[in-house]
N, CA, C and O atoms as a GROMACS GRO file, in nm:
protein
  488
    1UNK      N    1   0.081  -0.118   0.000
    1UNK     CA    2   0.000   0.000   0.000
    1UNK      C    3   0.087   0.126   0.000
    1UNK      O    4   0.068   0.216  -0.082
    2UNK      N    5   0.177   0.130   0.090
    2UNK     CA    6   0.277   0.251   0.150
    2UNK      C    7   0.375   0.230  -0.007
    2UNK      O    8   0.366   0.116  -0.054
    3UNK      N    9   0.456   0.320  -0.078
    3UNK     CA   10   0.544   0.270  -0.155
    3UNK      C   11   0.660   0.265  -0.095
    3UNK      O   12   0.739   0.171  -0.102
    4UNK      N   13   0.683   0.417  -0.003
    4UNK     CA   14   0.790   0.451   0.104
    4UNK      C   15   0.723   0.533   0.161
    4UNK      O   16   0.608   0.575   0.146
    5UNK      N   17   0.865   0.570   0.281
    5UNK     CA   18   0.846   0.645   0.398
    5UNK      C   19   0.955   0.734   0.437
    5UNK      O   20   1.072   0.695   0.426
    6UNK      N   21   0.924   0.870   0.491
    6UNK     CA   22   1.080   0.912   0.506
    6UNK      C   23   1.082   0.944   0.670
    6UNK      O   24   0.992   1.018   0.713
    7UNK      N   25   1.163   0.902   0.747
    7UNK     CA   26   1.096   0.886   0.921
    7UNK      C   27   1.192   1.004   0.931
    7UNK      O   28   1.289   1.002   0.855
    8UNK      N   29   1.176   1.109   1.018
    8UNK     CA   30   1.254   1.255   1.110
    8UNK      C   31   1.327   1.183   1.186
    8UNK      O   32   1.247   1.117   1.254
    9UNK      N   33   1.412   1.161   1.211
    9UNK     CA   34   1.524   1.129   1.325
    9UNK      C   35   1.622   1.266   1.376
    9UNK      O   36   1.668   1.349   1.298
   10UNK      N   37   1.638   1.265   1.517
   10UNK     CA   38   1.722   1.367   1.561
   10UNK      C   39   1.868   1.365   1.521
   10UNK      O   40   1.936   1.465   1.499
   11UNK      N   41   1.904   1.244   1.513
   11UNK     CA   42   2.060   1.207   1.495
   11UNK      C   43   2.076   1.090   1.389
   11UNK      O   44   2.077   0.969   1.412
   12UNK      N   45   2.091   1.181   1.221
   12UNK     CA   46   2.120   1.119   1.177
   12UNK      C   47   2.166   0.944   1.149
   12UNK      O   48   2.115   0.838   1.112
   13UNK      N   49   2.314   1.005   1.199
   13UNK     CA   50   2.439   0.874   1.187
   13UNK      C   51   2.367   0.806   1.282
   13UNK      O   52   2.332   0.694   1.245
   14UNK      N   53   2.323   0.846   1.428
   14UNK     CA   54   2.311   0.749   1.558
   14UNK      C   55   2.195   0.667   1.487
   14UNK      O   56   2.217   0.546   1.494
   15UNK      N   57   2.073   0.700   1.419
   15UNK     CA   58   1.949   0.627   1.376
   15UNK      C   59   1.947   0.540   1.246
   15UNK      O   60   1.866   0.452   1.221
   16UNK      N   61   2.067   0.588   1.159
   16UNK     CA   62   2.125   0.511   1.069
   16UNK      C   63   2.186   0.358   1.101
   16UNK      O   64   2.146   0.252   1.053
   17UNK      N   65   2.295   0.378   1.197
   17UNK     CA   66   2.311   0.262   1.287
   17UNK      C   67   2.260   0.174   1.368
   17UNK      O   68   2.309   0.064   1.392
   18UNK      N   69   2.161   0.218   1.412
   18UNK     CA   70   2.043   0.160   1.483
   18UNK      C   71   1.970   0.038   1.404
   18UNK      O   72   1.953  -0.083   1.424
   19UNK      N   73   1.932   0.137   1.299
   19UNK     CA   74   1.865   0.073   1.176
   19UNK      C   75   1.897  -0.032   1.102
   19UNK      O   76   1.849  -0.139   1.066
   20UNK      N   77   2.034   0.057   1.087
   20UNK     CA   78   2.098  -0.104   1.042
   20UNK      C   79   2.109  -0.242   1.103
   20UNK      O   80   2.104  -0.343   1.033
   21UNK      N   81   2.122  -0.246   1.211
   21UNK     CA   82   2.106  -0.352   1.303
   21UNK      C   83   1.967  -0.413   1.309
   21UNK      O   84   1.940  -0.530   1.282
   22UNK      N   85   1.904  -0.344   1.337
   22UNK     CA   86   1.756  -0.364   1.345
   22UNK      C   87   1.672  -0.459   1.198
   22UNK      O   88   1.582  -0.542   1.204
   23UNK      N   89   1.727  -0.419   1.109
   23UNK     CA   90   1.678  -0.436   1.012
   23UNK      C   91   1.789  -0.540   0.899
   23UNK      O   92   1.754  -0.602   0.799
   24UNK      N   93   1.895  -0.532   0.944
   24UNK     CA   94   1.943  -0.693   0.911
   24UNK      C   95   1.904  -0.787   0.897
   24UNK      O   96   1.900  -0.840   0.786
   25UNK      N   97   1.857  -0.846   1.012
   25UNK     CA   98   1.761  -0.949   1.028
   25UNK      C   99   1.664  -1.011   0.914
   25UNK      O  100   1.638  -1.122   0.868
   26UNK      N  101   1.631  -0.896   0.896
   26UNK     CA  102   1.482  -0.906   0.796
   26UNK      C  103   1.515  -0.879   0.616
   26UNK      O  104   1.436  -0.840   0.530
   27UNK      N  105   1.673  -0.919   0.600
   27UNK     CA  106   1.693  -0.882   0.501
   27UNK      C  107   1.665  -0.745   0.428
   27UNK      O  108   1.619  -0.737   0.314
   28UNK      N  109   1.705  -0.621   0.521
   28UNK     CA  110   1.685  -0.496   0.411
   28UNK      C  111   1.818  -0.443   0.538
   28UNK      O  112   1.840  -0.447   0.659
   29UNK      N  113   1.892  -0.386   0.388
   29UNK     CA  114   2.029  -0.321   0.404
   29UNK      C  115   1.995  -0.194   0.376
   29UNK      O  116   1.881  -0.149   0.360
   30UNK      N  117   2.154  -0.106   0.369
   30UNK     CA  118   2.127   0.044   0.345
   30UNK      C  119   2.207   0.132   0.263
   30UNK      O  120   2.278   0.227   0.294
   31UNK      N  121   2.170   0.065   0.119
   31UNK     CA  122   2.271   0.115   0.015
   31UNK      C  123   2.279   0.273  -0.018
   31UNK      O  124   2.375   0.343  -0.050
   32UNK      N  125   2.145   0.301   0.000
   32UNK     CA  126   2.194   0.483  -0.012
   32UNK      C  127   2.235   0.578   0.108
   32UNK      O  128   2.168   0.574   0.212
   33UNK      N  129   2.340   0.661   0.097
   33UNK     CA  130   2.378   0.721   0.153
   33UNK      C  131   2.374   0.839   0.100
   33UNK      O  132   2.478   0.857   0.036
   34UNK      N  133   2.293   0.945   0.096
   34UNK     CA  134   2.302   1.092   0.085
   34UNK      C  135   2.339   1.168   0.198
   34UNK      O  136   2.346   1.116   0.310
   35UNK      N  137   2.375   1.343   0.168
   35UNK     CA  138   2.425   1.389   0.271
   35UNK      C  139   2.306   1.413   0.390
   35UNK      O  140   2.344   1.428   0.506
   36UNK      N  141   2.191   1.417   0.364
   36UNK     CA  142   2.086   1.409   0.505
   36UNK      C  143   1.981   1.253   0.483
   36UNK      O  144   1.892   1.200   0.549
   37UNK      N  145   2.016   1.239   0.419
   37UNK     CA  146   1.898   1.129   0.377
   37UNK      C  147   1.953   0.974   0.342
   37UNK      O  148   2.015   0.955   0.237
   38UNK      N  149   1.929   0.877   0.428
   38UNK     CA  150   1.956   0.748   0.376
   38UNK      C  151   1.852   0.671   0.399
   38UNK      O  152   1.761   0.690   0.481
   39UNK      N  153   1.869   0.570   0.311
   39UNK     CA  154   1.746   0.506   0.248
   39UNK      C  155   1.799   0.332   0.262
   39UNK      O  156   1.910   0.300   0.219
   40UNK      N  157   1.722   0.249   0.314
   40UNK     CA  158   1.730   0.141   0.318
   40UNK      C  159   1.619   0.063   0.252
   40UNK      O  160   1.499   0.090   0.260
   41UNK      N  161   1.685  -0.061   0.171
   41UNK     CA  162   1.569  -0.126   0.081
   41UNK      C  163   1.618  -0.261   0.066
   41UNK      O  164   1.736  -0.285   0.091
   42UNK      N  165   1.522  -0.370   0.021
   42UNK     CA  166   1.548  -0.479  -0.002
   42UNK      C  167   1.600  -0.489  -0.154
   42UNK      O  168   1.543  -0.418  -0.237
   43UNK      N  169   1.716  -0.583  -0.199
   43UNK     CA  170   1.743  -0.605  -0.313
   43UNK      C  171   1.731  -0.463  -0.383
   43UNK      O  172   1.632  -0.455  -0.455
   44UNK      N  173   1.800  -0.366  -0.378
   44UNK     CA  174   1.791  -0.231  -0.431
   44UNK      C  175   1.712  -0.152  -0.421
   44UNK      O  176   1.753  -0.040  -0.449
   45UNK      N  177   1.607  -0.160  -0.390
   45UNK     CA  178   1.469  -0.104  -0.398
   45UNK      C  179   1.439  -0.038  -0.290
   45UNK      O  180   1.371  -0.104  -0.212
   46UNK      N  181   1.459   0.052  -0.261
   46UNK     CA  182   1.436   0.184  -0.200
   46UNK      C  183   1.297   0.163  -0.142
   46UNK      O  184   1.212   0.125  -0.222
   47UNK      N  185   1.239   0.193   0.053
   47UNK     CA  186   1.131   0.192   0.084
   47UNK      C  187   1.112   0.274   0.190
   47UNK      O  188   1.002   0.324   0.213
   48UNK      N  189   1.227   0.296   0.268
   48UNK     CA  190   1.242   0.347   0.355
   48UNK      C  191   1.378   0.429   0.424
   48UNK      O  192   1.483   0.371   0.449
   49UNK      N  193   1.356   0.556   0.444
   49UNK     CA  194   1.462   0.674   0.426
   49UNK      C  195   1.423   0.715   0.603
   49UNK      O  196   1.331   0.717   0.685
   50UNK      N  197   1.540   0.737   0.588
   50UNK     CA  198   1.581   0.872   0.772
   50UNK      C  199   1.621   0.990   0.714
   50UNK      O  200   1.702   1.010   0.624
   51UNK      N  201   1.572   1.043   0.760
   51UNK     CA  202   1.629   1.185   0.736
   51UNK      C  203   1.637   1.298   0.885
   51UNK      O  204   1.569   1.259   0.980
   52UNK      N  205   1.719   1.435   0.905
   52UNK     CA  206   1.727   1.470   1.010
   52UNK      C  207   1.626   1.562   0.987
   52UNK      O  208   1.628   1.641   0.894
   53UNK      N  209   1.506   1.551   1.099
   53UNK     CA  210   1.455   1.645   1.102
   53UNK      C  211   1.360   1.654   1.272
   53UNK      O  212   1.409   1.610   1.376
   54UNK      N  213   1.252   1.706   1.266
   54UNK     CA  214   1.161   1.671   1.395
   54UNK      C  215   1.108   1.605   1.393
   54UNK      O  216   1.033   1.566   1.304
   55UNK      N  217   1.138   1.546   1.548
   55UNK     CA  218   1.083   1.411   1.554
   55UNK      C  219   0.931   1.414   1.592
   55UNK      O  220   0.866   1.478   1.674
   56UNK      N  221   0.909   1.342   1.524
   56UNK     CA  222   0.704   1.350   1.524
   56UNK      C  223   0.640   1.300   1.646
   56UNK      O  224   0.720   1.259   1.730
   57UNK      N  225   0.501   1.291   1.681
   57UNK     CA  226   0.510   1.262   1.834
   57UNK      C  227   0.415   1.111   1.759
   57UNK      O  228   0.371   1.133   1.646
   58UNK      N  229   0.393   1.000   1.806
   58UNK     CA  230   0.301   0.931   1.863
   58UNK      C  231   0.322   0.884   1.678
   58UNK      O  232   0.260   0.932   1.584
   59UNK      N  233   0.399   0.805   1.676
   59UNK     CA  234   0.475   0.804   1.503
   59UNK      C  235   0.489   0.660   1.540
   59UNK      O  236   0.547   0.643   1.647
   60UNK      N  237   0.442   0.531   1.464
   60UNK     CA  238   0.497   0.390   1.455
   60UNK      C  239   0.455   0.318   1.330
   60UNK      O  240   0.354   0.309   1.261
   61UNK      N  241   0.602   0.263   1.333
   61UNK     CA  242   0.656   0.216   1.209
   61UNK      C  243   0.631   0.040   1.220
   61UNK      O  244   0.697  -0.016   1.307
   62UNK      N  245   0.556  -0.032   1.150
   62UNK     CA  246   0.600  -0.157   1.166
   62UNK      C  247   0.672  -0.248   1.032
   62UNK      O  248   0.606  -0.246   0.928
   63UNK      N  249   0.764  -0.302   1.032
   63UNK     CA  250   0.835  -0.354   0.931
   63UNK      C  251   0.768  -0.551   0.917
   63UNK      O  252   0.741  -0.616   1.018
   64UNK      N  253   0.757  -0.602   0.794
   64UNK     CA  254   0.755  -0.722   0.770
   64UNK      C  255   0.836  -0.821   0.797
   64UNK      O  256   0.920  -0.804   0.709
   65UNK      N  257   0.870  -0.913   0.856
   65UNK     CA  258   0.944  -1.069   0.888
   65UNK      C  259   0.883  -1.187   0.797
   65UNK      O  260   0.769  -1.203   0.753
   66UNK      N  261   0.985  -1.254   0.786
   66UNK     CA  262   0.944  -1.367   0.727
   66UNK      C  263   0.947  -1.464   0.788
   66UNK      O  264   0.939  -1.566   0.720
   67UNK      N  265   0.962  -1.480   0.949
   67UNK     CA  266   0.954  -1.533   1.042
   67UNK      C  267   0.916  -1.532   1.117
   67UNK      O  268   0.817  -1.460   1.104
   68UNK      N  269   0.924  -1.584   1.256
   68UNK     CA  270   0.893  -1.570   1.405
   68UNK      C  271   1.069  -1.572   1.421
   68UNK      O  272   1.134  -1.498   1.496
   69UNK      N  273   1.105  -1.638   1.363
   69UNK     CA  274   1.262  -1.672   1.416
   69UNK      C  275   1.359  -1.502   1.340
   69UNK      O  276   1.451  -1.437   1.391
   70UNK      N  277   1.319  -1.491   1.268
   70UNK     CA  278   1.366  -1.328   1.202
   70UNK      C  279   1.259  -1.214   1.252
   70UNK      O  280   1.272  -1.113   1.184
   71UNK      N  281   1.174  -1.203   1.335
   71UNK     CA  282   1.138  -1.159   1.468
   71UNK      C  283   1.227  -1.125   1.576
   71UNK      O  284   1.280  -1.029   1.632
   72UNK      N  285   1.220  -1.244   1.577
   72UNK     CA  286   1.304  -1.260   1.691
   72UNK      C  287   1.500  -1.191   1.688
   72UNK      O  288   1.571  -1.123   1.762
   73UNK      N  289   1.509  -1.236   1.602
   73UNK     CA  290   1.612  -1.226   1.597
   73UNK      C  291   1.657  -1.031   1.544
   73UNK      O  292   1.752  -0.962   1.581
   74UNK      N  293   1.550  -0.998   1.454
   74UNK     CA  294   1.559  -0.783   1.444
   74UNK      C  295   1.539  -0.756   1.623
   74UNK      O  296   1.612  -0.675   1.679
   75UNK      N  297   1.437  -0.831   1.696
   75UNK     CA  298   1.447  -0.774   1.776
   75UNK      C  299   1.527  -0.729   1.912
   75UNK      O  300   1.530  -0.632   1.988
   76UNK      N  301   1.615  -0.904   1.893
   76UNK     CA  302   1.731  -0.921   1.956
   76UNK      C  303   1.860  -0.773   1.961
   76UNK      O  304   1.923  -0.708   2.043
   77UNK      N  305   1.835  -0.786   1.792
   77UNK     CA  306   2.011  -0.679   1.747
   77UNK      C  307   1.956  -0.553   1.824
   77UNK      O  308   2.024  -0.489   1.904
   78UNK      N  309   1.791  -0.517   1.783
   78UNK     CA  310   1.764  -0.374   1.805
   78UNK      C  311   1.806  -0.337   1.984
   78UNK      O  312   1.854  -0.238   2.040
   79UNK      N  313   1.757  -0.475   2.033
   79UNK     CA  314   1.734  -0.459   2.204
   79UNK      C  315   1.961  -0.441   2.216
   79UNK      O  316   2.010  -0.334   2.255
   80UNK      N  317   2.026  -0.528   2.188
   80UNK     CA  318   2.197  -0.527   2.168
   80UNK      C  319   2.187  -0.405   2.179
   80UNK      O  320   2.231  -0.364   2.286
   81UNK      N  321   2.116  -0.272   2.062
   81UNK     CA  322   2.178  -0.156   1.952
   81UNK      C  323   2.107  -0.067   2.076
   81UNK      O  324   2.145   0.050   2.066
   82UNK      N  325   2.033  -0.083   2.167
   82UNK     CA  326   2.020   0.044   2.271
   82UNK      C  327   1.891   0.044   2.276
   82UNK      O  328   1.855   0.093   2.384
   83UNK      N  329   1.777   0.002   2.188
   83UNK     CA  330   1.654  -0.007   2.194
   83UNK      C  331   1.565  -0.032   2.289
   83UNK      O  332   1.562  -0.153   2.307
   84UNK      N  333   1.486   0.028   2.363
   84UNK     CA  334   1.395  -0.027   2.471
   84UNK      C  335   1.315  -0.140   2.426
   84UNK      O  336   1.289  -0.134   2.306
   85UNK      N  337   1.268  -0.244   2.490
   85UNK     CA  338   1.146  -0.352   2.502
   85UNK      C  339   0.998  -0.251   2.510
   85UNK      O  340   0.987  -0.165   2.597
   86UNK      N  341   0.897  -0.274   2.412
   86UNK     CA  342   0.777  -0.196   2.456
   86UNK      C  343   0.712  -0.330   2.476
   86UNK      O  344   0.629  -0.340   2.566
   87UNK      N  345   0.749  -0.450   2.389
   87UNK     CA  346   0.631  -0.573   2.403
   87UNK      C  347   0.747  -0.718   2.343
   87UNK      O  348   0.772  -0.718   2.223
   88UNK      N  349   0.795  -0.805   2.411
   88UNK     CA  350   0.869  -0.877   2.364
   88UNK      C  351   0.826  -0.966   2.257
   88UNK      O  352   0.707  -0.975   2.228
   89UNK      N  353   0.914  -1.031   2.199
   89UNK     CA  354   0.861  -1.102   2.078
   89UNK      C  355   0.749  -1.224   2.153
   89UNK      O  356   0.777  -1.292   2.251
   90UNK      N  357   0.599  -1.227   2.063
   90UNK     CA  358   0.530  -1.348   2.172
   90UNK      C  359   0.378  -1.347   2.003
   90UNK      O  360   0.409  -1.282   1.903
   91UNK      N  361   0.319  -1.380   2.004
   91UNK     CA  362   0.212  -1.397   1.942
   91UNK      C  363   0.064  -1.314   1.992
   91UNK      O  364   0.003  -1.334   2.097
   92UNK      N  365   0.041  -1.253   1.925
   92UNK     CA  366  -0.116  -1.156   1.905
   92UNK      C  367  -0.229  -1.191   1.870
   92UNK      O  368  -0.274  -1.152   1.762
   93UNK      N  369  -0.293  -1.264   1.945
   93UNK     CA  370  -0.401  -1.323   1.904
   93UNK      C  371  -0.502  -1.235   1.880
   93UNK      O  372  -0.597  -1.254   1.804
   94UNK      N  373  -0.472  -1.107   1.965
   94UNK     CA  374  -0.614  -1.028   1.970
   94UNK      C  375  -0.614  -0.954   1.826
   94UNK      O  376  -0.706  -0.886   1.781
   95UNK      N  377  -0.531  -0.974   1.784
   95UNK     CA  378  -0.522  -0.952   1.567
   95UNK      C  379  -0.519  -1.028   1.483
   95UNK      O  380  -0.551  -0.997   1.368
   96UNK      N  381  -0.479  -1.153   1.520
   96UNK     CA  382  -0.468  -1.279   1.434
   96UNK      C  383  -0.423  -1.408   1.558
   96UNK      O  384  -0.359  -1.398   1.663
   97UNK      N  385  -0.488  -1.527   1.493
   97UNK     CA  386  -0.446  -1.618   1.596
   97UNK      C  387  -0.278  -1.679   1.570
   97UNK      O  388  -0.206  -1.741   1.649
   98UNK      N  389  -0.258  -1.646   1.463
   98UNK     CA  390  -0.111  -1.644   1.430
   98UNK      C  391  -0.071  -1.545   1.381
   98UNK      O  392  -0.042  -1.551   1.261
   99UNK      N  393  -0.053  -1.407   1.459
   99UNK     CA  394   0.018  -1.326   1.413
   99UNK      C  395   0.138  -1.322   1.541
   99UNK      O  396   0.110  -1.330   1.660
  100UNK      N  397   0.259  -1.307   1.491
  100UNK     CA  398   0.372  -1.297   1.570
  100UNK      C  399   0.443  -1.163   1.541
  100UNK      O  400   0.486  -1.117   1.435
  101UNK      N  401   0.443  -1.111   1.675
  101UNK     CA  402   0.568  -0.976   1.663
  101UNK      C  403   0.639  -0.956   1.786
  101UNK      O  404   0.642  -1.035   1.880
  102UNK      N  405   0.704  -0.825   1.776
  102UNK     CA  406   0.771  -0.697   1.908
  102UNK      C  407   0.784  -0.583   1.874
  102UNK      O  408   0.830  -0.527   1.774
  103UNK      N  409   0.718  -0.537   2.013
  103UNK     CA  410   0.785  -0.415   1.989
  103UNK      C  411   0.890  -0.388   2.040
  103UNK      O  412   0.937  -0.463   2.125
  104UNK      N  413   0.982  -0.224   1.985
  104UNK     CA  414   1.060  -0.206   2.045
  104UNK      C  415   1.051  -0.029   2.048
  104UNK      O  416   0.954   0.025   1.995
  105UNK      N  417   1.142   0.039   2.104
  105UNK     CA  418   1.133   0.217   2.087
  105UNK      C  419   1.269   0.197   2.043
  105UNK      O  420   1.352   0.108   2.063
  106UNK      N  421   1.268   0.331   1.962
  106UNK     CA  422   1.401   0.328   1.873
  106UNK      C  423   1.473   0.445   1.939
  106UNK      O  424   1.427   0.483   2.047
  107UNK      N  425   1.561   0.495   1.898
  107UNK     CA  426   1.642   0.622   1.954
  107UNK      C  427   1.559   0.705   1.984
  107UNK      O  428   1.568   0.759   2.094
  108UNK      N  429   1.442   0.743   1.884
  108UNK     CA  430   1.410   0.888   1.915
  108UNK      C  431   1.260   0.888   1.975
  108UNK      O  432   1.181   0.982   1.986
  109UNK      N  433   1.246   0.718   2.020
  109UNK     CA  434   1.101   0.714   2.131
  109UNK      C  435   1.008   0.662   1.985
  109UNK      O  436   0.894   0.618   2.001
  110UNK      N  437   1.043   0.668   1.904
  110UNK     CA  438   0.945   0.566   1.785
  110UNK      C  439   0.907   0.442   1.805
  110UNK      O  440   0.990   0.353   1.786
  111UNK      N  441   0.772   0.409   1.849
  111UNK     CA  442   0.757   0.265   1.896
  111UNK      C  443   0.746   0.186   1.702
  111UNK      O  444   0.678   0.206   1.601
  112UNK      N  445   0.849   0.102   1.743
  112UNK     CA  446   0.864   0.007   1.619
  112UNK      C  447   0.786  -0.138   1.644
  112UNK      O  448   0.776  -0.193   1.754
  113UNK      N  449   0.738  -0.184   1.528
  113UNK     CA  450   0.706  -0.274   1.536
  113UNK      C  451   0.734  -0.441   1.453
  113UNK      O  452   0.646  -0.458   1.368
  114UNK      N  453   0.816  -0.540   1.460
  114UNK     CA  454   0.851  -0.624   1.394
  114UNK      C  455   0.768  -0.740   1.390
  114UNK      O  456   0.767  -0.826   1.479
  115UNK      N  457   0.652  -0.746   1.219
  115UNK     CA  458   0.575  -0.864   1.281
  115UNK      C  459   0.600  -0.908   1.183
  115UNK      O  460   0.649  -0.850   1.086
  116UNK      N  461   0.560  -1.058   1.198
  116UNK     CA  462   0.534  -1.203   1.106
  116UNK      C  463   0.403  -1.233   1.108
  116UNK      O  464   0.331  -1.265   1.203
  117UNK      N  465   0.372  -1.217   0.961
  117UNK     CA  466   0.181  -1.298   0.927
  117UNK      C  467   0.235  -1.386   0.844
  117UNK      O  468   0.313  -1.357   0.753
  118UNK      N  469   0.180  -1.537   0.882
  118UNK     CA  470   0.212  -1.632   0.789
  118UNK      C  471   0.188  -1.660   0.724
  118UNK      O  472   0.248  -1.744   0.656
  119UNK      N  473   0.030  -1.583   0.688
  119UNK     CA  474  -0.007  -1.634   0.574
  119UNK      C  475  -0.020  -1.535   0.437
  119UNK      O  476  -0.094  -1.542   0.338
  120UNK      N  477   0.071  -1.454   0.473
  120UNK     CA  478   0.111  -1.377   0.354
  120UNK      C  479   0.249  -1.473   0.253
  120UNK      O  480   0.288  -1.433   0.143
  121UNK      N  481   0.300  -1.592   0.319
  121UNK     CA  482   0.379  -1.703   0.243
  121UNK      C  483   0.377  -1.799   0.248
  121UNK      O  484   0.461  -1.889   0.259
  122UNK      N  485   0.227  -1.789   0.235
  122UNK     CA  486   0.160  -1.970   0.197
  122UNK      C  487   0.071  -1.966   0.044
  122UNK      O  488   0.019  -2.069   0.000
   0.00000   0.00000   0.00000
């Protein structure tokens, strides 16, 4: 639905790094580097950009897994990379009886969200 997104971060480099960690996991790297703006995408493809600006209030982002185990595991690096716990990785029934995620808050208080629906790869 979304094609991209460009999220306000206070600190550049610090949310760049973050990100990167965070988003390893789930197979999306961060090939562009502009001087305010970097952009991370799967297989080239550009979806999602930081840029420095103000940080928005009450702002959440949730990214796709192709797992419970690549869940688990973005949420692991993010929690390593400085990230708070808002909801540990566990299953959501009250949205799906198999939907699996976590949350986490990112540098700048962005509650993130990492879920797995399985039956988007069946």
């Amino acid at each position: 639905m979304i094609d991209h997104i460009y999220l306000p971060v206070s600190d550049l480099e610090r949310s760049s790094e973050f990100y990167k960690k965070l988003l390893e996991p789930l197979g999306i790297d961060m090939p562009y580097k502009f001087d305010q703006l970097h952009g991370f995408a799967i297989n080239s493809n550009p979806g999602f950009w930081l840029k420095n600006g103000e940080v928005a209030k009450d702002l959440y982002v949730a990214f796709t897994a192709k797992s419970a185990d690549a869940v688990r595991a973005s949420y692991k690096a993010a929690i390593d990379a400085g990230a708070t716990s808002n909801k540990e990785p566990s299953l959501r029934p009250e949205w799906r009886a198999d939907y699996f995620a976590a949350n986490i808050g990112d540098p700048d208080g962005y509650n993130i969200e990492i879920a797995y629906k399985p039956w988007l790869y069946k």
